[in-house]
C-alpha positions in Angstrom: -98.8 -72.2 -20.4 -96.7 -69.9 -22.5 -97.2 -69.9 -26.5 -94.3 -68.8 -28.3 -93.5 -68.9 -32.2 -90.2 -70.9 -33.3 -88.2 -68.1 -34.7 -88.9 -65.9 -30.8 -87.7 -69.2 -28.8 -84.5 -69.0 -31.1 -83.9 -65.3 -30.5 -84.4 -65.3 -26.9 -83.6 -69.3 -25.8 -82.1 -68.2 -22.5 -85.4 -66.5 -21.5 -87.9 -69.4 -22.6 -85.4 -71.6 -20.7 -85.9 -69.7 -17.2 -89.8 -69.4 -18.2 -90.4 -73.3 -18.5 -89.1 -73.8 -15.3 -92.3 -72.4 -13.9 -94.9 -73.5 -16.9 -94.5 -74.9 -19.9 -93.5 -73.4 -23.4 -95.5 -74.5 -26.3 -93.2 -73.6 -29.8 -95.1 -73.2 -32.5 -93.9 -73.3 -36.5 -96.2 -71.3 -39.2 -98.4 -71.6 -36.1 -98.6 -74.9 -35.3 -98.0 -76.2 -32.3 -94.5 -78.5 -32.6 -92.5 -78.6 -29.7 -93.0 -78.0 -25.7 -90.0 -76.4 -23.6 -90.9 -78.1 -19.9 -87.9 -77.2 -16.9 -86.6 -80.7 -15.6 -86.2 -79.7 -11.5 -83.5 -82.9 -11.3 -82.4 -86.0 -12.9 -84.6 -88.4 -11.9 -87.7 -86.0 -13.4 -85.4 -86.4 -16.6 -85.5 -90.3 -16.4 -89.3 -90.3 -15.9 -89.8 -87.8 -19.1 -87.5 -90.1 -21.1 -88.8 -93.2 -20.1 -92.2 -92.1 -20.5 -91.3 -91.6 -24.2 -89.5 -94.6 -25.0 -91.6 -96.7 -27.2 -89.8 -99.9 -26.1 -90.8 -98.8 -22.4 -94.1 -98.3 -23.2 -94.6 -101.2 -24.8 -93.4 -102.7 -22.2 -95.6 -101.1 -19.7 -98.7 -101.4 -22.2 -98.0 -105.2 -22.2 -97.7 -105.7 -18.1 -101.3 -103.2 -18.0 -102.8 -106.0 -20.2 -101.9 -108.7 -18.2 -103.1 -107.4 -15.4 -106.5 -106.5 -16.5 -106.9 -110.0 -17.9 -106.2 -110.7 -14.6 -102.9 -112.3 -14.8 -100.7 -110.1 -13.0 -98.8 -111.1 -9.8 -98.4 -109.3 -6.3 -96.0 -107.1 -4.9 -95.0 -109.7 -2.9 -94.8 -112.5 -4.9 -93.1 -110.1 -7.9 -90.2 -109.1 -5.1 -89.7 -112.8 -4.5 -89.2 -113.7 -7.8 -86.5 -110.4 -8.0 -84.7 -112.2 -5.0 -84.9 -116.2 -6.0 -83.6 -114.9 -9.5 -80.7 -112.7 -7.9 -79.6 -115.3 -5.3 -79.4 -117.9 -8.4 -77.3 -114.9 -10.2 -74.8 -114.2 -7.3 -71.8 -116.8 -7.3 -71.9 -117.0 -3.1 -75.6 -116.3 -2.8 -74.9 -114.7 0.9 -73.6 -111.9 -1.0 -76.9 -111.5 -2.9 -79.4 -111.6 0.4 -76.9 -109.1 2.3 -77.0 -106.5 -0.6 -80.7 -107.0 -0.6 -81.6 -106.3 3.0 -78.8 -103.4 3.0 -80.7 -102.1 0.0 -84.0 -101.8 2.5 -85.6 -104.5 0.3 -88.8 -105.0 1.3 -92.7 -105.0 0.4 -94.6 -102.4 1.0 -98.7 -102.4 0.4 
């Protein structure tokens, strides 16, 4: 992990940019720590990072964690065919709905 002041990552962006690809790049202001340069290797590592960030995700994902530790969570199975009853009702022709699902590779997986 790299340490670099503010007014450095400024002057020499294109440099920090090629370094956080390998570790990442902690900017400091008045030497504080404030920002962290990390290299994204493709988009859906980007979607993760943002997601991860998103407090409405997170809250999200805090809730579901809760649930299941008081136990009231569901299984893979039974969440995937709750996905497909709620598509097929979704779908005008239904057919169309269970054909886009098994061309998707739908499936359960434990």
């Amino acid at each position: 992990m790299k340490i670099a002041p503010v007014a450095d990552v400024k002057a020499r962006l294109s440099t920090y940019l090629k370094l956080c690809a390998e570790q990442p790049v902690v900017v400091t202001k008045n030497g504080r720590p404030t920002a962290v340069l990390i290299g994204v290797p493709d988009e859906e590592e980007l979607e993760r990072l943002i997601l991860a960030y998103t407090p409405r995700f997170r809250a999200i994902l805090d809730a579901a964690e809760g649930r299941i530790r008081e136990g009231r969570g569901i299984s893979h199975g039974e969440f995937w065919k709750t996905v497909a009853k709620k598509r097929r009702k979704m779908s005008p022709t239904g057919n169309q709905t269970r054909s886009r699902l098994s061309a998707q590779g739908h499936g359960v997986r434990s």
